[in-house]
C-alpha positions in Angstrom: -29.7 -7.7 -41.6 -30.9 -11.3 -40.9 -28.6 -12.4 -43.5 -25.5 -10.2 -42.5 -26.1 -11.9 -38.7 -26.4 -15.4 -39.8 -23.2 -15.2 -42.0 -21.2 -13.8 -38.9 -22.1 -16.3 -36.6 -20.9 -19.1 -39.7 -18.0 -17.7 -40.0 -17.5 -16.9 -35.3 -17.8 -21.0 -35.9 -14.8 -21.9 -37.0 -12.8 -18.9 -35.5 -13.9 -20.3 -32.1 -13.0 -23.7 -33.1 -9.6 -22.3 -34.1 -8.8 -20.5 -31.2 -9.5 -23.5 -28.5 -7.3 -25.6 -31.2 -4.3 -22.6 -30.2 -5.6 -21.9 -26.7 -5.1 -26.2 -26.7 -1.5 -26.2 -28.2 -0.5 -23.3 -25.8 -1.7 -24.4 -22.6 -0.2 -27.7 -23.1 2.9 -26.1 -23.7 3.4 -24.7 -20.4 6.5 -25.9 -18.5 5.5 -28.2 -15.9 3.0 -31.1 -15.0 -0.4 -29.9 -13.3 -0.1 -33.3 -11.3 2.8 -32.1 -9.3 1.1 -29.2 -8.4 -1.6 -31.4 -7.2 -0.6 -34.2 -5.3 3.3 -32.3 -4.3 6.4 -32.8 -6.2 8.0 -35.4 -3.3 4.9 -37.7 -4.6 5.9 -41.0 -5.5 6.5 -41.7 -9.1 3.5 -44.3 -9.0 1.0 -41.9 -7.5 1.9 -39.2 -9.8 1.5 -41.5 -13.0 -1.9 -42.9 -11.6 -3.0 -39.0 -11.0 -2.2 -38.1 -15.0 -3.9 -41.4 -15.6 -6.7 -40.3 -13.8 -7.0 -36.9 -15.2 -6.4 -37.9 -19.1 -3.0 -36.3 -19.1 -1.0 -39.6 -20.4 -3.0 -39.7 -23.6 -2.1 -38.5 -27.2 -2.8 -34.9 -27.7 -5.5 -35.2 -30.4 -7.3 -37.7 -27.8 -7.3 -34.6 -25.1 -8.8 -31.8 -28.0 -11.4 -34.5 -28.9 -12.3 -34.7 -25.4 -12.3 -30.9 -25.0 -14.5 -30.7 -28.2 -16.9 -33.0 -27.1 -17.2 -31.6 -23.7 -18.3 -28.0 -25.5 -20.9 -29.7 -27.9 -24.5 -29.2 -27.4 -24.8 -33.1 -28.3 -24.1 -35.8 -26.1 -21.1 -36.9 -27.5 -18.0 -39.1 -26.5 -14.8 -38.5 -29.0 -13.0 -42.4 -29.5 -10.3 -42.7 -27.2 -11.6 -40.4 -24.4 -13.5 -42.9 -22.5 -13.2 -43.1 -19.1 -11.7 -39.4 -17.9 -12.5 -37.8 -14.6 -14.9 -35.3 -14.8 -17.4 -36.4 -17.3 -20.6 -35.2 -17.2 -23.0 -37.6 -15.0 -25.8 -39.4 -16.9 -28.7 -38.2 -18.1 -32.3 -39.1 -20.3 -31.8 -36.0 -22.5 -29.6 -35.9 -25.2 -28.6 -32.2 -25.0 -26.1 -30.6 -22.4 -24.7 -27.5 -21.1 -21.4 -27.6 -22.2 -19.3 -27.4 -18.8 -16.0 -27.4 -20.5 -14.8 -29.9 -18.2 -13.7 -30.2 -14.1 -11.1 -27.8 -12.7 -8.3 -30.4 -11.7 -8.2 -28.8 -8.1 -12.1 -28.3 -6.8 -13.7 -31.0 -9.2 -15.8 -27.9 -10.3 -17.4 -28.1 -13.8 -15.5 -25.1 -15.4 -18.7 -23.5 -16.6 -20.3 -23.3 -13.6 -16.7 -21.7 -11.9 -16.9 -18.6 -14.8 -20.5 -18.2 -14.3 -20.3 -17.9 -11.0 -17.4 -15.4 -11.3 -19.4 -13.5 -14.0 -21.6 -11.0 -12.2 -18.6 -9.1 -10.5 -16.5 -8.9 -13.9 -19.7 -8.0 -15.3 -19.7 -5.0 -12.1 -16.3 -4.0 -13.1 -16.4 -3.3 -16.6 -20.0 -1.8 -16.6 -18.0 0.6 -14.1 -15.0 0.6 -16.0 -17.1 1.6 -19.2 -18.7 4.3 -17.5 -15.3 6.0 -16.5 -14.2 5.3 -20.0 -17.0 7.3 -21.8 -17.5 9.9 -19.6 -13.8 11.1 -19.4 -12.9 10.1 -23.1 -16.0 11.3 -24.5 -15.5 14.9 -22.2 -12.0 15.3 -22.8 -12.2 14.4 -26.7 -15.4 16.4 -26.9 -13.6 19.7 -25.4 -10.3 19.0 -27.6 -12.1 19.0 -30.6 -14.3 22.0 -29.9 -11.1 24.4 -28.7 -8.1 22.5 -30.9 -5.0 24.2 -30.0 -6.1 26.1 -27.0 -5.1 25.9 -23.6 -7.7 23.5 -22.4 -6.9 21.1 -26.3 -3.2 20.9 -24.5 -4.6 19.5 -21.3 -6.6 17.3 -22.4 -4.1 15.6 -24.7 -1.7 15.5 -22.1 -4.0 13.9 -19.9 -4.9 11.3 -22.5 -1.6 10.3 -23.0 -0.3 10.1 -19.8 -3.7 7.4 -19.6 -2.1 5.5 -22.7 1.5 5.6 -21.3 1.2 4.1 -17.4 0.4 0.7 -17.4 -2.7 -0.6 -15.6 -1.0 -2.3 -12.6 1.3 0.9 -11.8 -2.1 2.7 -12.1 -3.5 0.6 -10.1 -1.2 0.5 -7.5 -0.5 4.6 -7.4 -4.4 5.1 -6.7 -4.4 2.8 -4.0 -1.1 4.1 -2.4 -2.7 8.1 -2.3 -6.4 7.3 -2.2 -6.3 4.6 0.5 -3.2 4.8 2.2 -2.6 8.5 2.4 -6.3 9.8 2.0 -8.1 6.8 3.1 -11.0 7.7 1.0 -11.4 4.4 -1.0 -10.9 0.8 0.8 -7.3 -0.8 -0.8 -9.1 -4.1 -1.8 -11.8 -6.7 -1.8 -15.5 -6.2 -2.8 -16.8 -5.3 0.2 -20.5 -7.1 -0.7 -21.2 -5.2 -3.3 -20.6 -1.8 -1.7 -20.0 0.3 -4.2 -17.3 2.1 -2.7 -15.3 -1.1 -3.5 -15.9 -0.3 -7.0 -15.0 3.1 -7.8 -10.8 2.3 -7.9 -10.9 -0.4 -9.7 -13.1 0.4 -12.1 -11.1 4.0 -12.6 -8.4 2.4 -12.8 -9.5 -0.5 -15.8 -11.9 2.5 -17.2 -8.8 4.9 -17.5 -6.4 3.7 -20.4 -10.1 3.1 -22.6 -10.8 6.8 -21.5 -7.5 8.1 -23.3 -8.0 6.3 -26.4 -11.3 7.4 -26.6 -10.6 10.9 -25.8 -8.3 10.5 -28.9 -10.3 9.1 -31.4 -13.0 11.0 -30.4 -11.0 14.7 -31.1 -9.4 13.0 -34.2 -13.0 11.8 -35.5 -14.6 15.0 -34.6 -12.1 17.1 -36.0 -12.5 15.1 -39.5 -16.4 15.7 -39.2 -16.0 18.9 -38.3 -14.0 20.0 -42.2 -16.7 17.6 -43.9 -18.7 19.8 -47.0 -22.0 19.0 -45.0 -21.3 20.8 -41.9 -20.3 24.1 -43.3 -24.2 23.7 -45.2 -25.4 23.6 -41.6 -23.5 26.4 -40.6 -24.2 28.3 -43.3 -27.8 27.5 -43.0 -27.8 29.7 -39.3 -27.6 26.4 -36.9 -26.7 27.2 -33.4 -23.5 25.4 -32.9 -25.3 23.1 -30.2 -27.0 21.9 -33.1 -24.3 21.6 -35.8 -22.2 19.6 -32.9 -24.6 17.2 -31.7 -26.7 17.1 -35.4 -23.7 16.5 -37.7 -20.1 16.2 -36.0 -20.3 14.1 -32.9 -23.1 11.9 -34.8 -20.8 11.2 -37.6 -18.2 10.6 -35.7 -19.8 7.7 -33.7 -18.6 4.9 -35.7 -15.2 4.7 -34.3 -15.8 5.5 -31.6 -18.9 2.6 -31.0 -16.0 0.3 -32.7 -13.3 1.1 -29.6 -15.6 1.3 -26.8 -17.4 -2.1 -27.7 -14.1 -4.2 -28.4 -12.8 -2.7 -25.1 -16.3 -3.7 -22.9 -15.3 -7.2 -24.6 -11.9 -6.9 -23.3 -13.4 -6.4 -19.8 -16.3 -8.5 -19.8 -13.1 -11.2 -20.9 -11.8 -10.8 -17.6 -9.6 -7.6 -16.6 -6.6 -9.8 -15.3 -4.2 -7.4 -13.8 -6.9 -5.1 -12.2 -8.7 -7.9 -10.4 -5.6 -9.2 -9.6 -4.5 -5.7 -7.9 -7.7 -5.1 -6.3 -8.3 -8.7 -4.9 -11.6 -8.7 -7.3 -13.4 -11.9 -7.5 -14.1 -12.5 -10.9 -13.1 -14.4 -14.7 -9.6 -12.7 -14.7 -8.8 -13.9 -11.0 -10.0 -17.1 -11.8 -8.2 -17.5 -14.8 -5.0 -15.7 -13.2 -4.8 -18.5 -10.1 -5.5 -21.6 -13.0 -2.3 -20.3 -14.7 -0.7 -20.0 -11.5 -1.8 -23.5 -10.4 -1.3 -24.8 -14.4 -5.4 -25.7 -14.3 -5.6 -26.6 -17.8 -9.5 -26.7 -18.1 -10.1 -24.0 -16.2 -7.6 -21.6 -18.0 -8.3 -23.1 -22.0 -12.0 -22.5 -20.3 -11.3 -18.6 -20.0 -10.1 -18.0 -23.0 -13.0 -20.2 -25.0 -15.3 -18.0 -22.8 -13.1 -14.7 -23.8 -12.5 -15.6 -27.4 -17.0 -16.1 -27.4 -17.6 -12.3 -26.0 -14.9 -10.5 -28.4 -17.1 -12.4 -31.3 -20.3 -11.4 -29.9 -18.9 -7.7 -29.5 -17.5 -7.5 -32.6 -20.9 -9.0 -33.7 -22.5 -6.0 -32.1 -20.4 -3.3 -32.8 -21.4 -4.6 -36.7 -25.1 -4.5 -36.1 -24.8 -0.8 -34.7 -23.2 0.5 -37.6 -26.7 0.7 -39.4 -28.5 2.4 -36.4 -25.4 5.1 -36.4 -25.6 5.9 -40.2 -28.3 4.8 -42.5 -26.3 4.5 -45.5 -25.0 1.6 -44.1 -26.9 -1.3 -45.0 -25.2 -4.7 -43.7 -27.4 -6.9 -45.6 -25.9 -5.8 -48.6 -22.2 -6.4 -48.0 -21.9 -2.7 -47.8 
């Protein structure tokens, strides 16, 4: 297992490296110069030069990435060329650093610090998110597979595909227009302090297309349990059907459905862009929505490096849980 966990994170090492390298090549492609956004576009020529001065912007492109790169190092490092940008790290006796991934080009704000601090509500929403995910996918998928083709098999399909088919922000946006506006039940908006309240639409309405895949792999899985040589020995053996469900079917089903639900608490944990757009939520998505907006390059090649990091550790996870799920499994192996 050791082995099988140190391999992964050699390998996350360059993966990571290549997707700040495309993350890099993207942002920079963007229409548009982050100085006029700054400083006005009816800036003098001479002020708008000495801003991309000061920010690093009129050097080669290499320069910039070895900047970036050494800003994300553990070491203390300074890549040739990069001397003298705005926003480096201030002095210090120790030779190690948090990597701070730059300075927004609007606050002054070491990017880090900006998606740490906007960390605990994302982190709000999707554990709320991933609750309404499992408890309606799980429910529905767990009733489809135990009645397939019966009344209530139809229903729940229909209901999990009408969760695939409407996109988050009309979602969004039609719970907020009956459940606000015409009910007045849940508040439009905002976070309210923590209320949770606050929480409940948003996080039904990130939770919601998660809860229709899951409620179709889990009937699909189930189902394909359910026919395996093993489960008709239990049967025949005069288990209750409690046990033969919980025992052998939804057990061996587990391992897709662990795989989808931890890629998509990834997805949220990544920053749920549209929702917390929607909902006015304060976290990593907003941020990283208003850096686009405002062509922030640190802040938004910051979200994604921060992204690309919890997909790798979920993935990472979702690996390690294999073994747990089924014993066969042994990851040290290679198997």
């Amino acid at each position: 297992m050791i082995r099988y966990l140190l391999k992964r994170l050699l390998v996350a090492i360059p993966t990571l490296l290549g997707i700040t390298l495309i993350a890099f090549i993207l942002v920079k492609s963007i229409p548009g110069d982050p100085t006029y956004a700054l400083v006005g576009e009816r800036t003098s020529a001479e002020v708008i030069e000495r801003n991309r001065v000061r920010l690093g912007l009129d050097r080669p492109f290499l320069i910039q990435y070895g900047k970036f790169l050494a800003n994300i190092s553990p070491l203390r490092i300074t890549a040739p060329g990069t001397e003298g940008f705005e926003g480096d790290p201030a002095p210090s006796s120790s030779p190690f650093k948090v990597p701070y991934l730059g300075r927004s080009y609007f606050t002054g704000s070491p990017v880090s610090l900006m998606i740490l601090e906007k960390l605990p509500a994302t982190g709000r929403l999707a554990l709320g998110a991933m609750l309404v995910a499992i408890l309606f996918g799980l429910g529905l998928g767990i009733v489809s597979a135990l009645f397939p083709g019966s009344f209530w098999d139809r229903l729940c399909s229909l209901l999990a595909i009408g969760g695939i088919s409407i996109p988050v922000f009309w979602a969004g946006l039609i719970l907020i227009l009956i459940f606000s506006y015409h009910l007045g039940w849940f508040p439009p908006s905002g976070m309210g302090g923590g209320a949770l309240i606050f929480l409940i639409l948003p996080a039904v309405t990130l939770g919601s297309r998660s809860a229709a895949y899951l409620a179709r792999i889990t009937r699909a899985s189930m189902l394909e349990s359910a026919a395996a040589d093993h489960v008709l020995t239990a049967r025949a053996k005069g288990l209750s059907r409690f046990q033969v469900v919980s025992r052998h079917i939804f057990r061996n089903s587990l391992i897709p459905i662990v795989t989808l639900a931890g890629l998509d608490f990834g997805s949220y944990l990544n920053g749920a862009v549209l929702t917390e757009t929607i909902f006015s939520w304060d976290g990593v998505g907003r941020l990283a929505m208003n850096a686009i907006l405002q062509r922030d390059y640190p802040v938004i090649i910051g979200c994604v490096l921060f992204g690309a990091v919890i997909f790798v550790a979920a993935n990472i996870l979702v690996d390690l849980s294999y073994a747990w799920i089924d014993p066969r499994i042994r990851l040290g192996n290679g198997d």
